[in-house]
C-alpha positions as CSV (number, residue, x, y, z in Angstrom):
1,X,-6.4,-3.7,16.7
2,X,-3.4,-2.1,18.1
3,X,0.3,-3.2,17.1
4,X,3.2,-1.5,16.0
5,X,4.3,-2.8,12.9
6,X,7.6,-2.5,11.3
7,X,7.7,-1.3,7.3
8,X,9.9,0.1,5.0
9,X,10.7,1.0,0.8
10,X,12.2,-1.2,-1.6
11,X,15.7,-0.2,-1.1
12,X,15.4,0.2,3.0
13,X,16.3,3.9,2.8
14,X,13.2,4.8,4.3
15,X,12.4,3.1,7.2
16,X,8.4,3.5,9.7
17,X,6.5,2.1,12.1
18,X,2.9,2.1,12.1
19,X,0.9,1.5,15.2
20,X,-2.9,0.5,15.5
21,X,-5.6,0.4,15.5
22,X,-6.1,-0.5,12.2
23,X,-9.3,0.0,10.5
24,X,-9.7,-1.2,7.3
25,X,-7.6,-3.9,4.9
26,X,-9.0,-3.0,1.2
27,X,-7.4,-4.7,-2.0
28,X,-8.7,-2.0,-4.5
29,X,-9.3,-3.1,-8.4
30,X,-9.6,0.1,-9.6
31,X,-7.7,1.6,-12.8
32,X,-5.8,4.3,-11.0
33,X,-4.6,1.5,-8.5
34,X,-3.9,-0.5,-10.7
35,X,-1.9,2.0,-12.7
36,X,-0.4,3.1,-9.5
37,X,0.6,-0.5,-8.5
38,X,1.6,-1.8,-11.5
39,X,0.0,-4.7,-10.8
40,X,-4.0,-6.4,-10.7
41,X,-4.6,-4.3,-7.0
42,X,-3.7,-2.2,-4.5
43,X,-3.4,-3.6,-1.1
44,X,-4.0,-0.7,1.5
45,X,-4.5,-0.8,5.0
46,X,-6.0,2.1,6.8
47,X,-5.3,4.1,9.9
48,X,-5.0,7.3,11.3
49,X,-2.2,9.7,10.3
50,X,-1.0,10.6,13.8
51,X,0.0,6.4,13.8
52,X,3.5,6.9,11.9
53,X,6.6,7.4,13.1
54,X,9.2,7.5,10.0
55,X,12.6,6.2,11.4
56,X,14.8,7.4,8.6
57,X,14.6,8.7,5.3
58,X,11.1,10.8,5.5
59,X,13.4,13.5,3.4
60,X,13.5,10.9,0.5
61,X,9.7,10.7,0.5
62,X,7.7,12.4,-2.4
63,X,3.7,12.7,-3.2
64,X,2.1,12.5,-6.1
65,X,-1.4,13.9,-6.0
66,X,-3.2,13.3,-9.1
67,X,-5.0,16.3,-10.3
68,X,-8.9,16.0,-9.8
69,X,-8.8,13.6,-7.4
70,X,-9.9,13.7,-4.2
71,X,-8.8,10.1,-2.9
72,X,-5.8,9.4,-5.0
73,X,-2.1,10.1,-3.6
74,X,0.8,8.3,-3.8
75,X,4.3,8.6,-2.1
76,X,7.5,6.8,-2.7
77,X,11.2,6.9,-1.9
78,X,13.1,9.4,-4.5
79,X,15.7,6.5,-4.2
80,X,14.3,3.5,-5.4
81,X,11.0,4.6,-6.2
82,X,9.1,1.9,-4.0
83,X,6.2,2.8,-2.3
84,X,5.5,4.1,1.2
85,X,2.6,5.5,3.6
86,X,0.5,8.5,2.8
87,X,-1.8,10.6,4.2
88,X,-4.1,12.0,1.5
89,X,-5.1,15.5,0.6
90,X,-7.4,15.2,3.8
91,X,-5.4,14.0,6.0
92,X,-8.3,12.0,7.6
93,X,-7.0,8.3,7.4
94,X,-2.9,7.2,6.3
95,X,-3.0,4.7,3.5
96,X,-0.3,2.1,4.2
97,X,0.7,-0.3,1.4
98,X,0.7,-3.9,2.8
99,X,3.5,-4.9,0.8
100,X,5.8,-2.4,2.6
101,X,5.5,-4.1,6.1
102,X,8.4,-5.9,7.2
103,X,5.7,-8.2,9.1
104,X,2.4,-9.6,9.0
105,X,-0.3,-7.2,9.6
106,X,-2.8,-8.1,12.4
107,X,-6.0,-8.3,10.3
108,X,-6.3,-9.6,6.8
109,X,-8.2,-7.9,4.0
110,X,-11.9,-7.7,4.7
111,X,-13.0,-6.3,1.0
112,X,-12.1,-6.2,-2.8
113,X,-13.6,-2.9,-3.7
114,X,-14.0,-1.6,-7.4
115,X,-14.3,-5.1,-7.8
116,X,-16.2,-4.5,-11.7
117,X,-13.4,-2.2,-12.5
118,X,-10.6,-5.5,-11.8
119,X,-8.1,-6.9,-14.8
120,X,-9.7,-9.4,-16.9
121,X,-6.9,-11.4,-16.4
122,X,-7.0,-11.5,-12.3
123,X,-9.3,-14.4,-11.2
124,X,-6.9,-16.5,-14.3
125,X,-4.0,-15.5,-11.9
126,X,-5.2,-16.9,-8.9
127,X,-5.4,-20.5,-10.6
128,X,-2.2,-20.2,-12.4
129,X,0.2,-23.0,-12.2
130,X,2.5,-22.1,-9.3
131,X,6.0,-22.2,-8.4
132,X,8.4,-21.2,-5.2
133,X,11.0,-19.2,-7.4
134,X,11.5,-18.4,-11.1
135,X,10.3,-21.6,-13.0
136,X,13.4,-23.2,-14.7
């Protein structure tokens, strides 16, 4: 599926594109993720690293590799802290976090992977009253 796609941090400093094809669409239950995220999952899409082009703000861009592990980077804007693409220590496929795109990605996530490690309180979540803003 080739696109380019629009994406940026929290604070807009740093500013991509991403073009296709993208290969995967993962929403990953693990702990590190979900330490990493802050929230129940990580929701990464997955292309090649040659498929960014960082409009502004690369320099604010820091990794975090953490030690003994092979498939877990992170990288954020020094500014605002929000998250942002990353290539891992291979360099074989650029992790893009969904939530950074400014618009809808062409394919939608195909698999919820460490799916035994997920937060016990997750499936309660998804049948949680809901609201359109902060409830009054």
């Amino acid at each position: 599926m080739t696109q380019e796609i629009k994406g940026s941090c929290l604070c807009g400093k740093v500013q991509f594109t991403v073009n296709g094809p993208f290969e995967r669409f993962y929403l990953c239950h693990c702990g590190r993720c979900r330490k990493g995220t802050g929230s129940a999952h990580a929701s990464n899409i997955f292309t090649q690293p040659e498929n960014i082009v960082w409009i502004a703000g690369e320099d604010l861009v820091k990794r975090f590799e953490l030690p003994n592990a092979i498939r877990f980077t992170r990288a954020f804007c020094t500014h605002c802290g929000g998250p942002v693409p990353v290539a891992p220590r291979k360099g074989k496929f650029l992790v893009i976090p969904a939530g950074t795109l400014d618009e809808d990605p062409p394919l939608s996530p195909q698999s919820n992977i460490f799916w035994a490690d997920r937060a016990s309180w997750y499936e309660k979540g998804l049948v949680a009253q809901r609201f359109e803003a902060y409830p009054i």
